[in-house]
C-alpha positions, 0 to 999 in steps of 0.5 A: 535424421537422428541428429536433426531430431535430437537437435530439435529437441535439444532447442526446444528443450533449452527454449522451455526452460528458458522460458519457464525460469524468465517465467518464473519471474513473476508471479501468476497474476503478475503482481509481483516479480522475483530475480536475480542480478546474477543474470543480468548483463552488465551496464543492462536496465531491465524493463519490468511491468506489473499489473496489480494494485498491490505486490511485492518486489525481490531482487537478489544479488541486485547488479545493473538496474531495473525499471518498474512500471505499474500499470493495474489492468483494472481501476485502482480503489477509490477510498472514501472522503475525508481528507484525501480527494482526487478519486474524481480528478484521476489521480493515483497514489502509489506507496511503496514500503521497503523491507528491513533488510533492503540492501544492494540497491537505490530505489528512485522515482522517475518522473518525466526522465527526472529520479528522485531518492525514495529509499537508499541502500541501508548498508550503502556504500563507501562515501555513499550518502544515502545509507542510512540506519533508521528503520525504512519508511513508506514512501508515497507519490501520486501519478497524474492521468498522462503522466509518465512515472516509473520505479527505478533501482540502481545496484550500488557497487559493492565487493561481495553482493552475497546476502543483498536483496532489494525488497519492497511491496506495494500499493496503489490507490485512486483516492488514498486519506491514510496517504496523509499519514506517510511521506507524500508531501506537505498536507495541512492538519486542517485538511488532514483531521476535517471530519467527514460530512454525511455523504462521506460518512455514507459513502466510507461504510460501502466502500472501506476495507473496515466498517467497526463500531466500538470505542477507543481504550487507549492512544499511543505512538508509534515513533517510526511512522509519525503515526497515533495508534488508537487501541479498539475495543470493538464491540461489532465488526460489520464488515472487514476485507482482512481479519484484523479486528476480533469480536465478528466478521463480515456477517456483522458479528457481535463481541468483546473484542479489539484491533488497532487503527493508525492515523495522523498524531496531529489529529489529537486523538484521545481516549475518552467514553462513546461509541465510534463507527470506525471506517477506513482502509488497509494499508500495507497490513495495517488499519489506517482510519478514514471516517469516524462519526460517533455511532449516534450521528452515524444512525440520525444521518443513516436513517435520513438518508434511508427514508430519503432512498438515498444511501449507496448501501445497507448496513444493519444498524441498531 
């Protein structure tokens, strides 16, 4: 009887750890993963599903293949007008952005069985065309409501997998204008830079991770994202999701203070005199504009729309 209970226990010993170290995986709330190819069975695909809008993925000593679904339990956000369209249509745009040190694998997007190369193994392999030396770029696709799509990662063959982790996070949303700005397919810059009408301008104040009133102090380049970076001076911050603009808070805070915004170079932003209101989302870390009105018309079409009982929201305007 003494055996039988010490085997008992030795199984549901053995049966815990290894649950807690296939737990380990992932985090709490399933929105990112952690693991090693040292586990994996040669020639194996393990099937991976995360549940978030946003995440990270790590795989160290990456060997065999993983495939990712991304199946966020609630809807994803729908950013507001400007360009980007397609919150009412169902779509969903993910975007993925791999690390500097994204080496030992290639990430595909599997769309209806069919892979295309997102982002290749930055060290590469001998005679492997993908290597490549620049910095790593996001990376963006969207998703049709029945549509099959997928992440796959391929571990490239390679003699010493010490020091080799394929590393990428990501973010999905259901309507997305900073996507215009990275690699999501051909956009028109007529389509891309249209200002936001009124409703647009109205809805982006309730629903923008930033809503900043300020002025623009410079306007540089940022070569690697085919990006412009407008240089703020914020002198009221009504409300931002992630403390990236000095000079208030959520409260609508008052002061002399900044941030930076990214948008498309072919939109010509230029320094000049006036006072914006800058909306638009947070992507990856980083501010990417969405609508941006002079402050005046903001006002006029804000207190139309109030004596109107028309506006989705308040915001203490001057």
């Amino acid at each position: 009887m003494a055996v039988f209970a010490h085997w008992i226990y030795a199984f549901w010993t053995l049966l815990f750890a290894a649950f807690r170290a296939s737990a380990a995986n992932y985090s709490e709330d399933q929105c990112s993963w952690r693991g090693s190819g040292l586990s994996q069975q040669k020639g194996s695909v393990e099937q991976i599903s995360l549940h978030c809008a946003e995440g990270t993925l790590d795989w160290l000593y990456p060997k065999g293949a993983l495939r990712l679904t991304l199946s966020p339990r609630r809807p994803v956000a729908v950013g507001p007008g400007g360009g980007g369209g397609g919150g009412g249509s169902g779509l969903v745009t993910a975007c993925v952005k791999p690390s500097e040190q994204f080496h030992g694998a290639q990430l595909y997007l599997e769309r209806d069985g069919v892979l295309e190369l997102l982002v290749g193994d930055r060290l590469g392999s001998p005679g492997s065309p993908s290597s490549s030396p620049s910095p790593p770029r996001v990376r963006c696709f969207s998703r049709l409501p029945g549509e099959t799509v997928a992440l796959f990662l391929q571990a490239t063959p390679h003699q010493d997998i010490s020091r080799r982790i394929a590393s990428f996070r990501y973010e999905l949303r259901g309507d997305w204008t900073a996507r215009l700005s990275l690699d999501s397919g051909p956009v028109s810059s007529e389509d891309a830079c249209r200002p936001c009408n009124n409703t647009e301008i109205l809805m982006a104040v309730c629903t923008s991770d930033f809503v900043v009133r300020g002025n623009i102090r410079s306007v540089e380049e940022d070569g690697n994202l085919r990006a412009a970076v407008i240089k703020v001076g914020a002198t009221r911050v009504f409300r931002q999701k992630y403390a990236l603009f000095a000079g208030g808070g959520r409260g609508g805070g008052r002061g002399g203070g900044g941030g930076e915004i990214r948008t498309l170079l072919q939109c010509g932003v230029k320094p000049g005199p006036g006072s914006f209101l800058f909306t638009g989302r947070v992507h990856f870390g980083e501010a990417w504009l969405g609508c941006a009105p002079r402050y005046k018309d903001f006002q006029r079409a804000y207190v139309v729309a109030k004596a109107a009982r028309q506006i989705p929201c308040e915001l203490p305007v001057d």
